[in-house]
N, C-alpha and C positions, 0 to 999 in steps of 0.2 A: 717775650712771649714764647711757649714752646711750642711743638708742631702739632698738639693736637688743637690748639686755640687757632691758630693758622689756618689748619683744615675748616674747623668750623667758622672763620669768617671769610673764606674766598668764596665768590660772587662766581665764579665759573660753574659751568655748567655741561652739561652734554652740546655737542657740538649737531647740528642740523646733518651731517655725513652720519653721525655716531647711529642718532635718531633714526634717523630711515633704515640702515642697516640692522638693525633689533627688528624693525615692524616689518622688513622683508624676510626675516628667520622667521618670527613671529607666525607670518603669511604663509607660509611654507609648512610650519608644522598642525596649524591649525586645517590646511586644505588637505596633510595626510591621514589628518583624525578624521576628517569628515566625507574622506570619499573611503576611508579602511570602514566604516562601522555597516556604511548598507551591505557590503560585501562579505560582512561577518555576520549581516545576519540575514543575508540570502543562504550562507554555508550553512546557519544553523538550522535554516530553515529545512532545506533540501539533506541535513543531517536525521530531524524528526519523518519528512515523508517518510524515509526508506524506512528508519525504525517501525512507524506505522505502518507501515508495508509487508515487515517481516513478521511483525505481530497477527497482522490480518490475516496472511498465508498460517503461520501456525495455528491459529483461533481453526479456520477453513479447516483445516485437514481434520484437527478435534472434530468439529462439528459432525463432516460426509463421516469420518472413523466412528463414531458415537452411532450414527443411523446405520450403516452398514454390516457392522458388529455383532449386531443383534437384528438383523434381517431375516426374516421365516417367508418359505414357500418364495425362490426367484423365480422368475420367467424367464424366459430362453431370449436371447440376448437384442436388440432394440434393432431395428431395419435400419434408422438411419445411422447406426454408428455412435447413438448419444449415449443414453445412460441405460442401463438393464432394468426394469421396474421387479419391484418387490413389495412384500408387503412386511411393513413397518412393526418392529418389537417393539419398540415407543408406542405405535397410536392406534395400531390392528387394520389403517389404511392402505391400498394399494399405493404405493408412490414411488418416485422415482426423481433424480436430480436434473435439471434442465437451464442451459443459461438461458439468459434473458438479457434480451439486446431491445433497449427502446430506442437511444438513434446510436449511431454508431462510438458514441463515445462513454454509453452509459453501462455497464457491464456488470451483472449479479447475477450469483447463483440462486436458484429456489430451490423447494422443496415443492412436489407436485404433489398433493394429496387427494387420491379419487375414494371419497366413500361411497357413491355409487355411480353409476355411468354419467348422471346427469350435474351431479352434488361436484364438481373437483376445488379444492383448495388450493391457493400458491402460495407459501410461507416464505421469505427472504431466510438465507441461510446465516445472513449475517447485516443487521440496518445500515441504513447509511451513515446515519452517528458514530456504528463502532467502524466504519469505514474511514471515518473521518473527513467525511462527506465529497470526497477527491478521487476517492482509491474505488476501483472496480474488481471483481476475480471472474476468473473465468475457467472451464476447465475443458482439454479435446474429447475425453470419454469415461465414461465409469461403467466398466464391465465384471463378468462372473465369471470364472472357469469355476464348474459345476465339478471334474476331477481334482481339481487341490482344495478345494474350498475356501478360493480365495477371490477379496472385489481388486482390481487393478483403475485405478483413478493413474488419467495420465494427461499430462497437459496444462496440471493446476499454477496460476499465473495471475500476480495481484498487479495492477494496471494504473499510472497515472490518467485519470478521467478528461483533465484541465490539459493537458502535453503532450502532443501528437508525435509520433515518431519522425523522422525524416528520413529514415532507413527504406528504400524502397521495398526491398525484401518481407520487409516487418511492418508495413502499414499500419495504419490505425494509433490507439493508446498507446505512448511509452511502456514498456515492461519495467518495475521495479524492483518486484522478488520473483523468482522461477523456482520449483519446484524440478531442480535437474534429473531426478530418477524417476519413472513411476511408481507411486503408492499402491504397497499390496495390504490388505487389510483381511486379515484370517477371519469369517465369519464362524460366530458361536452355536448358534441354532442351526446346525445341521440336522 
């Protein structure tokens, strides 16, 4: 007989030491597939927020830039520090930007639209869909200097809604995208 007939009639087998040491590699690699994939897709997860995050802040600035732009007749600048009202190139209504806090974790900008003292409109600047239903924006002010002819938006800041900061300094929303500089936007309808 030669050895490859040999091979295939010995009766031996894996030894019970052989066996267990495969199933305990075995166990090993299967527990690092399986604790690697939540982890890879919490990263991708928490990769898409901020993307949508950044997107939202750009959309945001489009948006106040778009109504600001083409702004006619401003008013002298708001008592409390919020937004400077004006009346709309878009729509011929007095309005003016305003956040909107319904409880402390819910954050959107509007658009206020007074067509008569009695009549006012509130338009969301941007839905919660294309927010993607998590993300809030907020902004500290949106002002006029009447000598450069420019709106100064400062403060603009897109907000995890669901994750609260632990930051004492920074309460409230996590911050995900910041708007580092203030926005100066050249108004047209002078």
């Amino acid at each position: 007989m030669n050895k490859k007939e040999k091979r295939l009639r010995d009766q031996r087998g894996f030894t019970i030491a052989e066996t267990m040491v495969s199933l305990l590699i075995m166990s090993f690699i299967c527990l690092a597939i399986g604790s690697g994939v939540p982890a890879l897709q919490r990263l991708y997860e928490q990769v898409i927020l901020i993307s949508d995050a950044q997107i939202a802040l750009t959309t945001t600035v489009t948006l106040m830039s778009d109504e600001l732009r083409f702004a006619t007749d401003v008013e002298s600048p708001a008592a409390d520090g919020g937004s400077t009202p004006f009346v709309s190139g878009n729509n011929g209504y007095r309005s003016y930007f305003q956040n909107y806090t319904i409880t402390d974790s819910n954050h959107s900008i509007k658009l206020i639209c007074e067509k008569s003292p009695e009549n006012r409109e509130t338009i969301d600047l941007m839905s919660e869909a294309a927010l993607a239903k998590r993300l809030g924006v907020r902004f500290t002010s949106c002002s006029y200097n009447d000598a450069t002819g420019l709106w100064t938006i400062k403060g603009l800041e897109v907000v995890d809604r669901w994750n609260v900061s632990e930051d004492p300094e920074n309460p409230g929303p996590k911050v995900l995208a910041r708007e580092e500089q203030d926005i100066s936007i050249r108004r047209i309808n002078r």
